[in-house]
DSSP file (Angstrom, degrees, kcal/mol; ACC not computed):
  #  RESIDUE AA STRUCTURE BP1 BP2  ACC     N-H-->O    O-->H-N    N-H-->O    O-->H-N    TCO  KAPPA ALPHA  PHI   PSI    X-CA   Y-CA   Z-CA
    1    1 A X              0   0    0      0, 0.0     2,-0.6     0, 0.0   137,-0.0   0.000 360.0 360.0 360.0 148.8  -71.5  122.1 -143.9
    2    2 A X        +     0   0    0      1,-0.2    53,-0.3    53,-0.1     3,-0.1  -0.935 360.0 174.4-132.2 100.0  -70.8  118.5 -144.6
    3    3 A X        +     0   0    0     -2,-0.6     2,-0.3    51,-0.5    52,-0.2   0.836  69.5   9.5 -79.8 -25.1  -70.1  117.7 -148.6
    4    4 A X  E     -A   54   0A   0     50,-1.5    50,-1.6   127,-0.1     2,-0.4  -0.945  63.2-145.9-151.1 153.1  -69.1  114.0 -148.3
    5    5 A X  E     -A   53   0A   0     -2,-0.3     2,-0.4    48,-0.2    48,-0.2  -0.955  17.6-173.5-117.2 146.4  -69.0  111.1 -145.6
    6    6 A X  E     -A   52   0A   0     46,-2.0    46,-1.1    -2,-0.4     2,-0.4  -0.992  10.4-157.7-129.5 158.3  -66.4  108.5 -145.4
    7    7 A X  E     -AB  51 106A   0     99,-4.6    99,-2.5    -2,-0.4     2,-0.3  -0.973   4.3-155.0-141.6 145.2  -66.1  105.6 -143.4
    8    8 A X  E     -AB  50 105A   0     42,-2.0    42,-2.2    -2,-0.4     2,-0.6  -0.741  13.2-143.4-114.4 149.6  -62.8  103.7 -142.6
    9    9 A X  E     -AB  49 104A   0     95,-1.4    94,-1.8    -2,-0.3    95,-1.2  -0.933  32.2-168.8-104.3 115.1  -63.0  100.2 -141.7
   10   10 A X  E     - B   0 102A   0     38,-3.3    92,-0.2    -2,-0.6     2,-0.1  -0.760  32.6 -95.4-118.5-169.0  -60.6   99.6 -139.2
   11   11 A X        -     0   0    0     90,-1.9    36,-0.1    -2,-0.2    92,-0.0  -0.583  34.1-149.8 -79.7 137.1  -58.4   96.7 -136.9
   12   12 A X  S    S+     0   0    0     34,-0.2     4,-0.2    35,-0.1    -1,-0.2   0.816 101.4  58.1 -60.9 -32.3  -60.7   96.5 -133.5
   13   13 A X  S    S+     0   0    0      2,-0.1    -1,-0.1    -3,-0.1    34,-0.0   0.964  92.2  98.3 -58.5 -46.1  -57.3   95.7 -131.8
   14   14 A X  S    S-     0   0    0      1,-0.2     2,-0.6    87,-0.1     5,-0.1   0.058  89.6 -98.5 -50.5 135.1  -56.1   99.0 -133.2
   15   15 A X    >>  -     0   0    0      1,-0.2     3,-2.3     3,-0.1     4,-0.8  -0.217  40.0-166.4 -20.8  70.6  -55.8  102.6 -131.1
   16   16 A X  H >> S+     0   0    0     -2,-0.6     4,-2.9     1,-0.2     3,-0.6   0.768  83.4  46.4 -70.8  -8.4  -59.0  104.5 -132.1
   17   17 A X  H 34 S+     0   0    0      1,-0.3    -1,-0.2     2,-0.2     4,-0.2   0.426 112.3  41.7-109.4   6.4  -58.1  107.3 -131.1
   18   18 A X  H <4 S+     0   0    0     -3,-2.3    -1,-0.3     2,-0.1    -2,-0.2   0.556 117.3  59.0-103.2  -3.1  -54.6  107.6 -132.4
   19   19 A X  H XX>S+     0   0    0     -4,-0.8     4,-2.6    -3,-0.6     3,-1.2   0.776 108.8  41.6-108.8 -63.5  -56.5  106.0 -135.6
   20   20 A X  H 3X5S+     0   0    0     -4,-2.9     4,-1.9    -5,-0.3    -3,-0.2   0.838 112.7  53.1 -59.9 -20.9  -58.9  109.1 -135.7
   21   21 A X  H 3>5S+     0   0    0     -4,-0.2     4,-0.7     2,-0.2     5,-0.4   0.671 115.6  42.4 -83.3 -42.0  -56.0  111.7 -135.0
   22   22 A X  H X>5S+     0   0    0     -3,-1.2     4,-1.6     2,-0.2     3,-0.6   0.962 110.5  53.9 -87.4 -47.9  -54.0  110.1 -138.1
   23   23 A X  H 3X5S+     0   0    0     -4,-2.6     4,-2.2     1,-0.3    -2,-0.2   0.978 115.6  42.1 -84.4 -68.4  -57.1  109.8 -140.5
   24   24 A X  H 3X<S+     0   0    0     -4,-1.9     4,-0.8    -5,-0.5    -1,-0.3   0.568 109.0  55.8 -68.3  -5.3  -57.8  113.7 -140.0
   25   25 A X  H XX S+     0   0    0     -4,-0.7     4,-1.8    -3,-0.6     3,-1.1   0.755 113.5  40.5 -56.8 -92.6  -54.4  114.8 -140.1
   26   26 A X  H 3< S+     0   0    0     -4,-1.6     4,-0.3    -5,-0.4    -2,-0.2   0.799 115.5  53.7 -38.5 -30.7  -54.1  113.2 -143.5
   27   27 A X  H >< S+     0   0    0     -4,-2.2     3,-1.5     1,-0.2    -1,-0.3   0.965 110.4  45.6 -47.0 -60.7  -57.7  114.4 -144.5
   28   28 A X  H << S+     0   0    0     -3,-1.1    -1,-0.2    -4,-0.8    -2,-0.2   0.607  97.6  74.4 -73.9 -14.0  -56.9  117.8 -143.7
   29   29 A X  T 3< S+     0   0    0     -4,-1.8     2,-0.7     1,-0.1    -1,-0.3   0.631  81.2  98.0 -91.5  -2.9  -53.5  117.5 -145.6
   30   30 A X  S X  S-     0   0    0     -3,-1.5     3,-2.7    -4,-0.3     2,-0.4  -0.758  71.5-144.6 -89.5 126.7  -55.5  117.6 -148.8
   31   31 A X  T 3  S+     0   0    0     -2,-0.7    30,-0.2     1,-0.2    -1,-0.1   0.204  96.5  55.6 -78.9  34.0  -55.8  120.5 -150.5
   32   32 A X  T 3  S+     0   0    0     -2,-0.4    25,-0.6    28,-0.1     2,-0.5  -0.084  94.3  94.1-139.4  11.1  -59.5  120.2 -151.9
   33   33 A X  E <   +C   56   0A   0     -3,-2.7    23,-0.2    23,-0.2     3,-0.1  -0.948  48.2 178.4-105.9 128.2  -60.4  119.7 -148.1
   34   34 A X  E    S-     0   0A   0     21,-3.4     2,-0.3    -2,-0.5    22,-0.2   0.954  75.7 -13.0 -78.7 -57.0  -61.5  122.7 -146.2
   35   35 A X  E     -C   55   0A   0     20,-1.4    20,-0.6     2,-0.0     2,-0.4  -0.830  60.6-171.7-133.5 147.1  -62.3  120.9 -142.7
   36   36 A X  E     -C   54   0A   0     -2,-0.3     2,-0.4    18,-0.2    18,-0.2  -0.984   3.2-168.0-133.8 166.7  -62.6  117.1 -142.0
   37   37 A X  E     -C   53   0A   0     16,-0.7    16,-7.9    -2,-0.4     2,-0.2  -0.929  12.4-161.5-156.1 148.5  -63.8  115.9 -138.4
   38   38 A X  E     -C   52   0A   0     -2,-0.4    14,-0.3    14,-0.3     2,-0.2  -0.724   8.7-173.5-129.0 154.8  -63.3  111.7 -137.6
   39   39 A X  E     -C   51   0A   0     12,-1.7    12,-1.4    -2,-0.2   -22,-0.0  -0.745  27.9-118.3-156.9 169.9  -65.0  109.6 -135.0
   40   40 A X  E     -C   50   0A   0     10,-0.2     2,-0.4    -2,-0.2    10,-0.2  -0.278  36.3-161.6 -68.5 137.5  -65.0  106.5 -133.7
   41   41 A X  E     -C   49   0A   0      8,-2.6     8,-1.1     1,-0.2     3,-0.1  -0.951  34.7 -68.1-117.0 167.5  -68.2  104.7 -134.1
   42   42 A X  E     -     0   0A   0     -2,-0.4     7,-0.3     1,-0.1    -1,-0.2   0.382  55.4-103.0 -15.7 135.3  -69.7  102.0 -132.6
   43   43 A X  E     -     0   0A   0      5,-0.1     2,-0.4    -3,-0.1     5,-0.2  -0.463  45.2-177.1 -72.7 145.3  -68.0   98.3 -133.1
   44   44 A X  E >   -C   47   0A   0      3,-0.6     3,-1.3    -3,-0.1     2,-0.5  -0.971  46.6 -78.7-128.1 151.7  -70.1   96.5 -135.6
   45   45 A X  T 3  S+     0   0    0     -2,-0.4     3,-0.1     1,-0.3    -2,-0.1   0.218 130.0  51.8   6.8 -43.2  -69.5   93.0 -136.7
   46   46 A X  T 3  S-     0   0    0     -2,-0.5    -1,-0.3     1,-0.3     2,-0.3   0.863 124.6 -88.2 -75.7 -57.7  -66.5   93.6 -139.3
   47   47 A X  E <  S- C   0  44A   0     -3,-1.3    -3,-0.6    -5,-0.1    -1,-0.3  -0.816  73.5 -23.4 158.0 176.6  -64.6   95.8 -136.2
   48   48 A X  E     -     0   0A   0     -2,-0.3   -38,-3.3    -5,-0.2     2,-0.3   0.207  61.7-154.2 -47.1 146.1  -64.6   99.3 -135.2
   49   49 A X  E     -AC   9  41A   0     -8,-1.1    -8,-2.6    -7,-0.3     2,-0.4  -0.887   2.5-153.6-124.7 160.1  -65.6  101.5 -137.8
   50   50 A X  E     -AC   8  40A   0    -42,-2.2   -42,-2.0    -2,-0.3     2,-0.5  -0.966  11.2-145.1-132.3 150.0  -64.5  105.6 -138.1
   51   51 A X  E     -AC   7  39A   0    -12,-1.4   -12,-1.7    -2,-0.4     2,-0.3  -0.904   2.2-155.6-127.5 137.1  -66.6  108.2 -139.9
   52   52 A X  E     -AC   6  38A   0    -46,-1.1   -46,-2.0    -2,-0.5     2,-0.4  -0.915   3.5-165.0-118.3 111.3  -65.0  110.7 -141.6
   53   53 A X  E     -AC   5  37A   0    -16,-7.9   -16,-0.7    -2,-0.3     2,-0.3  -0.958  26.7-168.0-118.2 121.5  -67.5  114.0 -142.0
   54   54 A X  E     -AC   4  36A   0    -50,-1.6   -50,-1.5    -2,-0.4   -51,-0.5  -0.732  20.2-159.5-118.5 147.5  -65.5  116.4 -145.1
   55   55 A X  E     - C   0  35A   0    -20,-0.6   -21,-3.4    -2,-0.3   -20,-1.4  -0.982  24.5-119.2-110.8 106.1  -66.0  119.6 -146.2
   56   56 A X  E     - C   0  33A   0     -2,-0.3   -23,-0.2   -23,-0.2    15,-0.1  -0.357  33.4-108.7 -68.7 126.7  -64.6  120.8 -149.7
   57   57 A X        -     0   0    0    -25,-0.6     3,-0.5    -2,-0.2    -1,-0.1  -0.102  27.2-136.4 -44.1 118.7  -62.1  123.5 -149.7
   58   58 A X  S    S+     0   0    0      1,-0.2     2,-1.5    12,-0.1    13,-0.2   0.995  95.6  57.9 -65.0 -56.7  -64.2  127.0 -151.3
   59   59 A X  S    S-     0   0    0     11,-0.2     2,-1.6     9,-0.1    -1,-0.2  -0.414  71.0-179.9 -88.6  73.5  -61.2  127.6 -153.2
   60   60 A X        -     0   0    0     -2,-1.5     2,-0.2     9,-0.9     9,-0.1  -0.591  27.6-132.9 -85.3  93.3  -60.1  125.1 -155.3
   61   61 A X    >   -     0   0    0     -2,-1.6     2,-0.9   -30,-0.2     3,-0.5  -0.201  36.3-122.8 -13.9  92.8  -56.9  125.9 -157.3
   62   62 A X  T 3   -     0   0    0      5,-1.4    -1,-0.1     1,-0.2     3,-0.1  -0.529  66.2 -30.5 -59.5  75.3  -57.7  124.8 -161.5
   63   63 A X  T 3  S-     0   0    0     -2,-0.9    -1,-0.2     1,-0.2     3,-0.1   0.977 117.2 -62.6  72.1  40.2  -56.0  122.5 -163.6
   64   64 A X  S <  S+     0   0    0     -3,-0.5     2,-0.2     1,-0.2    -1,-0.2   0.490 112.0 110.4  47.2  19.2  -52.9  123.4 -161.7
   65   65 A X  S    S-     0   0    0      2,-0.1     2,-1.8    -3,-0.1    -1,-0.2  -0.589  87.9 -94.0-110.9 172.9  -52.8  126.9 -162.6
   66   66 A X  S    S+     0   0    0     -2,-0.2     2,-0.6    -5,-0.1    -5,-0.0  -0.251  75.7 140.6-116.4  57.5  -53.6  130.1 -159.6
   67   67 A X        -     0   0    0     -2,-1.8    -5,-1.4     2,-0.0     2,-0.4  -0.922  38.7-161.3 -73.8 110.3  -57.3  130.1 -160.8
   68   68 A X        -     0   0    0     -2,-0.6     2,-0.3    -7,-0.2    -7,-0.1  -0.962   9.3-175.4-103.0 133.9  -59.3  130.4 -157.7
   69   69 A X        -     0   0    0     -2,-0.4    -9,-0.9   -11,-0.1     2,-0.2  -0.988  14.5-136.8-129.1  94.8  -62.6  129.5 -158.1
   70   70 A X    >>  -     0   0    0     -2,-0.3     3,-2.3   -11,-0.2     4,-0.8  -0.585  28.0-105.3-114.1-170.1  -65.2  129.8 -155.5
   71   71 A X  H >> S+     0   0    0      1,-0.4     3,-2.4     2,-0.3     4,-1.8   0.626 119.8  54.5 -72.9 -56.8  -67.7  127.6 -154.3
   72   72 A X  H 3> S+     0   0    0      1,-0.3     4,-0.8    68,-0.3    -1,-0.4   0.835 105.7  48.5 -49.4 -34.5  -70.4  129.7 -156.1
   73   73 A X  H <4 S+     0   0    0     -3,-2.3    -1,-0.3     1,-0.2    -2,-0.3   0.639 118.7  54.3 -88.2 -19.7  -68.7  129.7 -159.9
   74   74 A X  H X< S+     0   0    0     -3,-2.4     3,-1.2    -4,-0.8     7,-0.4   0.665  81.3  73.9 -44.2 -42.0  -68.5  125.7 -159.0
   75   75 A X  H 3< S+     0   0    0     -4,-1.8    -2,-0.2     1,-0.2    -3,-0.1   0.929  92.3  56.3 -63.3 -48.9  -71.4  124.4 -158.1
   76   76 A X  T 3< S+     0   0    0     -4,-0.8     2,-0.2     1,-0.2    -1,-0.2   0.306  96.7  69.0 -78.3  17.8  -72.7  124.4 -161.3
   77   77 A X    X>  +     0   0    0     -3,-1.2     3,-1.4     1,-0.1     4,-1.2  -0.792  52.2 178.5-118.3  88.0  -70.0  122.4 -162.8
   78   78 A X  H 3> S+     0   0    0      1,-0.3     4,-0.8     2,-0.3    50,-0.1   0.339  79.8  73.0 -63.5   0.7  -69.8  118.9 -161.8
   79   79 A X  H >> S+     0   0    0      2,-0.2     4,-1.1     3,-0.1     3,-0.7   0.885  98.5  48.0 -85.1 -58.5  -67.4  118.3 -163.7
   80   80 A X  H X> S+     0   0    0     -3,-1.4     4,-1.9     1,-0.3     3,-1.4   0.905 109.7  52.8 -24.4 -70.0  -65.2  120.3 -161.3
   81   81 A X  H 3< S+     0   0    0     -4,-1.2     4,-0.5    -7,-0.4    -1,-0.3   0.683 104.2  54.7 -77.7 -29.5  -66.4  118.7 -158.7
   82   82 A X  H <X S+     0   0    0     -4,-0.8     4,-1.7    -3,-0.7    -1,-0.4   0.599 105.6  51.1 -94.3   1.8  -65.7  115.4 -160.0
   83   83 A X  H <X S+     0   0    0     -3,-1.4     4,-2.2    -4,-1.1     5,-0.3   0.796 109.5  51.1 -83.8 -38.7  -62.3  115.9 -160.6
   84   84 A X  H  X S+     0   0    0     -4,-1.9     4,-0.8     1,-0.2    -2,-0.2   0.661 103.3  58.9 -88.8  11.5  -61.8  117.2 -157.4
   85   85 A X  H  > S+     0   0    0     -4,-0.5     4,-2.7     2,-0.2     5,-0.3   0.676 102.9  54.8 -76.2 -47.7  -63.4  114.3 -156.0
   86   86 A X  H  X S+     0   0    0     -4,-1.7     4,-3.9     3,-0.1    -2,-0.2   0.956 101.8  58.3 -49.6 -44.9  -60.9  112.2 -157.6
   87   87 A X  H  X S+     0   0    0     -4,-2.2     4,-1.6     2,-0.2    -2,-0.2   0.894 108.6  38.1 -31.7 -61.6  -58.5  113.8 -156.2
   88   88 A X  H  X S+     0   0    0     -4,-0.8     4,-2.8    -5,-0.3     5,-0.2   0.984 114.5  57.9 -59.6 -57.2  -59.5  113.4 -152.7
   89   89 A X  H  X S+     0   0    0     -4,-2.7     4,-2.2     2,-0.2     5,-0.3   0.962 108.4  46.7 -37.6 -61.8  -60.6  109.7 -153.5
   90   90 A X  H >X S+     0   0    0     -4,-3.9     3,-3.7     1,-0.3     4,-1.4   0.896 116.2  46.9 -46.5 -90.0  -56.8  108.9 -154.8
   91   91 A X  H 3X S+     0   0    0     -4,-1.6     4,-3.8     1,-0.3     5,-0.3   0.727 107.9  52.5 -13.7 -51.0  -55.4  110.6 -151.6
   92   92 A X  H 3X S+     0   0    0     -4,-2.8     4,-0.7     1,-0.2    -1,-0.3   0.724 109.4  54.4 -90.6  -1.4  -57.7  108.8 -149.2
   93   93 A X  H <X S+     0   0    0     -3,-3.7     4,-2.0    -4,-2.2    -2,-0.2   0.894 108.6  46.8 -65.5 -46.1  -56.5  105.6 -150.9
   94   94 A X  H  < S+     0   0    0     -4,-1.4     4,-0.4    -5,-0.3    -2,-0.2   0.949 114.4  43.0 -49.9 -70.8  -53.3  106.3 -150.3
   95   95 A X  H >X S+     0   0    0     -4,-3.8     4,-2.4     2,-0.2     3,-0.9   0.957 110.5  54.4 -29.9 -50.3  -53.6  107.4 -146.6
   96   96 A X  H >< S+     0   0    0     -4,-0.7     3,-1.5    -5,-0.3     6,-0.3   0.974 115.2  44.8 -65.8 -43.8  -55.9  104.4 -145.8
   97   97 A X  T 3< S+     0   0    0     -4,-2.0    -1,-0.3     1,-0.3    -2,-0.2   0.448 122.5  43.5 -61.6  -4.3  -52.4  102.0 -147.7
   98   98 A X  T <4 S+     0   0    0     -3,-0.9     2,-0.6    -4,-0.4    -1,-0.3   0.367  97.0  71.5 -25.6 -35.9  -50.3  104.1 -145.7
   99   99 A X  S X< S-     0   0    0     -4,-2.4     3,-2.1    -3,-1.5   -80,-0.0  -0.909  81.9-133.3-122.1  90.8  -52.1  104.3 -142.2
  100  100 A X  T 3  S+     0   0    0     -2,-0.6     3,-0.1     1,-0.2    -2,-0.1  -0.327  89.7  31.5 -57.9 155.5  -51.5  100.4 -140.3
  101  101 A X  T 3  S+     0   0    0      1,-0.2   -90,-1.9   -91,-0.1     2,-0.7   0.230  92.8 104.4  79.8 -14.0  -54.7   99.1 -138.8
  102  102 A X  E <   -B   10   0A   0     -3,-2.1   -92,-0.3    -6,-0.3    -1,-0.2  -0.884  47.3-170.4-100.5 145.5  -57.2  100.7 -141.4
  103  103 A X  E     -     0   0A   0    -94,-1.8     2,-0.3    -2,-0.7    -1,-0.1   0.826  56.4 -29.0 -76.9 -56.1  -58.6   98.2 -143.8
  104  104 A X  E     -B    9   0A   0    -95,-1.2   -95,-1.4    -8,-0.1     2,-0.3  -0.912  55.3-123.4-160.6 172.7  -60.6  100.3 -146.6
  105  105 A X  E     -B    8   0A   0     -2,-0.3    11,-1.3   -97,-0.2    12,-0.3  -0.929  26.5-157.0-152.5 129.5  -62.5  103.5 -146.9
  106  106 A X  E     -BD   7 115A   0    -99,-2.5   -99,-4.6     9,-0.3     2,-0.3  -0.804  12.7-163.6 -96.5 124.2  -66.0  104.0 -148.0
  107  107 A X  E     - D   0 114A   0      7,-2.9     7,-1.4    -2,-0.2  -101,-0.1  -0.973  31.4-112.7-132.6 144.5  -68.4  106.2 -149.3
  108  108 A X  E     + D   0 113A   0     -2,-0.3     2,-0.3     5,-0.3     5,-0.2  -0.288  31.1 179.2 -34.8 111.6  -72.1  106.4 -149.7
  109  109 A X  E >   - D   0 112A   0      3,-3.2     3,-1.9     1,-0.0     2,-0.2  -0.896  69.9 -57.6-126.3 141.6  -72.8  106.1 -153.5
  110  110 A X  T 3  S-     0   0    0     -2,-0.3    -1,-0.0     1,-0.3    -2,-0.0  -0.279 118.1 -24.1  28.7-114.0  -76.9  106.3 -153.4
  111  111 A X  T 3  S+     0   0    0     -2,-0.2    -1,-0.3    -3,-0.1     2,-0.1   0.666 121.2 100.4 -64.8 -35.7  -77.9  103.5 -151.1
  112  112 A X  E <   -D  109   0A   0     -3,-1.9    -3,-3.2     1,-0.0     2,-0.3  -0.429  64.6-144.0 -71.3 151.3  -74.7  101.5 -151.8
  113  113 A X  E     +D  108   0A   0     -5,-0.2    -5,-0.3    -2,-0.1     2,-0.2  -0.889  32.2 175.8 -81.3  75.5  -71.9  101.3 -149.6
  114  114 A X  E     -D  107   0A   0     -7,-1.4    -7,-2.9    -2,-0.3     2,-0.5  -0.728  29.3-117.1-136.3 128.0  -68.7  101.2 -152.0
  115  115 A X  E >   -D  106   0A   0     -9,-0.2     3,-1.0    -2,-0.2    -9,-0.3  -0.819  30.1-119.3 -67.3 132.7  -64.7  101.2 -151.2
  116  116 A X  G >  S+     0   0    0    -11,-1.3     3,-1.0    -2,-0.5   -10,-0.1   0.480 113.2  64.7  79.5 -59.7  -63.2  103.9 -152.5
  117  117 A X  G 3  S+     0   0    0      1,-0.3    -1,-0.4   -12,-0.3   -11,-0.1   0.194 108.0  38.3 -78.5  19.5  -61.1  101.3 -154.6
  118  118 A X  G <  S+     0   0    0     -3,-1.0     2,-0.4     2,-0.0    -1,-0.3  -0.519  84.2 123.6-148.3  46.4  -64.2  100.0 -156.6
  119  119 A X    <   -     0   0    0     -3,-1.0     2,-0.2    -5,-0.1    -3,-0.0  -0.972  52.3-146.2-101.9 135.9  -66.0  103.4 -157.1
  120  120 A X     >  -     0   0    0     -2,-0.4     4,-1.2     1,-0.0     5,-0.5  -0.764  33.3-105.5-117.0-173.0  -66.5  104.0 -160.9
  121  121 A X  H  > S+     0   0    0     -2,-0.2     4,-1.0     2,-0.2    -1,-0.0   0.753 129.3  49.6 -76.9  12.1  -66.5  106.9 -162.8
  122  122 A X  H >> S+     0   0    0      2,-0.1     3,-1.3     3,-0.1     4,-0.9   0.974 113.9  55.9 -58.7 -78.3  -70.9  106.4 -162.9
  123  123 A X  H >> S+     0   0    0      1,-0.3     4,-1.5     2,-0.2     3,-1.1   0.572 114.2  32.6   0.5 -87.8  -70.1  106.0 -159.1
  124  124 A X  H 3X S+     0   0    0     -4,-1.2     4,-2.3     2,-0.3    -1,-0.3   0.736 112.6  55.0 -53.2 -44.2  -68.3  109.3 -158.8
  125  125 A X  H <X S+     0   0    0     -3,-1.3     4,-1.2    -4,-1.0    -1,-0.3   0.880 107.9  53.2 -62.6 -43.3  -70.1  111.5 -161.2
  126  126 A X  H <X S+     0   0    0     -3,-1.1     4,-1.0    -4,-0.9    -2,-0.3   0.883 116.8  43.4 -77.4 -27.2  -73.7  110.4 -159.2
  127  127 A X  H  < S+     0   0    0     -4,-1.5     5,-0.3     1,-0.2    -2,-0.2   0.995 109.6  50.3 -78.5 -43.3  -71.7  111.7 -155.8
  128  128 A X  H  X S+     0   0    0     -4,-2.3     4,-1.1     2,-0.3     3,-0.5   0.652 107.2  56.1 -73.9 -31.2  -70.4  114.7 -157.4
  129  129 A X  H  X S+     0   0    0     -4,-1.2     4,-0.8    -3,-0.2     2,-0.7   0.980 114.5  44.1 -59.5 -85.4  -74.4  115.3 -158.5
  130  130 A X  H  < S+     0   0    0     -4,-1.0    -2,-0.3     1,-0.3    -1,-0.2  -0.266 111.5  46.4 -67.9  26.7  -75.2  115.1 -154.6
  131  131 A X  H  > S+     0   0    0     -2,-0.7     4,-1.9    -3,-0.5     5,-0.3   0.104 111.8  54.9 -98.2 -37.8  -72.3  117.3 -153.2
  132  132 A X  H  X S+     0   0    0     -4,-1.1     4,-0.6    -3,-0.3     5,-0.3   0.961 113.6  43.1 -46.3 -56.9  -73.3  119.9 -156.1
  133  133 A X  H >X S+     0   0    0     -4,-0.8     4,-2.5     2,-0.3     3,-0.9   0.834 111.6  52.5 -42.7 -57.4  -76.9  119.8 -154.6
  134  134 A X  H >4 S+     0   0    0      1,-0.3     3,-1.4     2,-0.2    -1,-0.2   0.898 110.6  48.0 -29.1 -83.7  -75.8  119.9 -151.2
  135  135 A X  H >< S+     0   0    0     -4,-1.9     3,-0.9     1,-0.3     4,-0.4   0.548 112.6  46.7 -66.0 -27.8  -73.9  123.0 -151.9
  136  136 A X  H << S+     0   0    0     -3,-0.9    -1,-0.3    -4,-0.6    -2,-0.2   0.746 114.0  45.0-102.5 -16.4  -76.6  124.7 -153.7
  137  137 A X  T << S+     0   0    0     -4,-2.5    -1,-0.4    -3,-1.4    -2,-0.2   0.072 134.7  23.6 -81.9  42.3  -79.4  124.0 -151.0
  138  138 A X  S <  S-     0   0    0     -3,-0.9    -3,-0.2    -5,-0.1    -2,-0.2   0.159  87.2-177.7 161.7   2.2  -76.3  125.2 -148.2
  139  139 A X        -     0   0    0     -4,-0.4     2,-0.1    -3,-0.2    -3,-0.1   0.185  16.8-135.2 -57.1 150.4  -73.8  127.4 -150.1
  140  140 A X        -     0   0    0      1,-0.1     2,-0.6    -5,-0.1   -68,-0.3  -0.392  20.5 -98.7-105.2-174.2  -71.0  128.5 -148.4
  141  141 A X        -     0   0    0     -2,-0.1     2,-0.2     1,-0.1    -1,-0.1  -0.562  33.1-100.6-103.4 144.7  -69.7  131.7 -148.3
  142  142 A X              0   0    0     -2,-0.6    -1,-0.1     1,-0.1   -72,-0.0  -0.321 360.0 360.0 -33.1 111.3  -67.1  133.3 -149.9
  143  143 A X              0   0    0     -2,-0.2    -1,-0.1     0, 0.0    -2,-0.0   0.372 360.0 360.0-118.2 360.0  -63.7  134.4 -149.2
């Protein structure tokens, strides 16, 4: 199941496929990602673009303490979810200022297309609404 999209803007010049290799390494190296899968998509006018498809980690670790919480005793707190949605956000800024040849990273917030570095926290709270939903039409199972 697929909680979130992202999409990386990247250099055309640049290596996609040493691009998508790096982007899902670093995805996966967060611990409030279960799975990520990247690919390249089509060049569009701005330059080659990478989609990012994420999966939230069932077990999410609480307020730094060795609460495991899973998906089901989550879902219905968005609040949860949007924290750990910062999280990830913060991280995949970091990567994308880290990682030469990507520009920005992007997420769906309704209709809008918004970098990552101009999401606010209405912005976050309405995704964090639509990964709860996801998750409760889709839940996954339990460890």
């Amino acid at each position: 199941m697929t909680d979130l999209k992202l999409y990386f803007s990247v250099d055309p010049a640049a290596e996609s496929d040493a691009l998508v290799s790096s982007l899902k390494k670093g995805l996966q190296s967060s611990d409030v990602v279960e799975q990520a899968e990247a690919t390249p998509e089509t060049s569009r006018l701005t330059g080659l673009e990478i989609y990012a498809a994420i999966s939230l980690a069932a077990n999410i670790i609480h307020h730094g303490h060795d609460i495991i919480h899973d998906t089901k005793e989550i879902i219905d707190d968005s609040t949860s979810i949007t924290e750990v949605l910062k999280k990830l956000f913060a991280h995949v800024v970091d990567m994308v200022k880290q990682t030469p040849g990507v520009h920005e990273a992007r997420v769906d917030v309704g209709l809008r297309s918004v970098p990552l570095t101009q999401l606010t926290d209405a912005d976050i709270a309405k995704i964090a609404d639509a990964v709860v939903a996801r998750m409760k039409a889709d839940p996954q199972p339990t460890t």
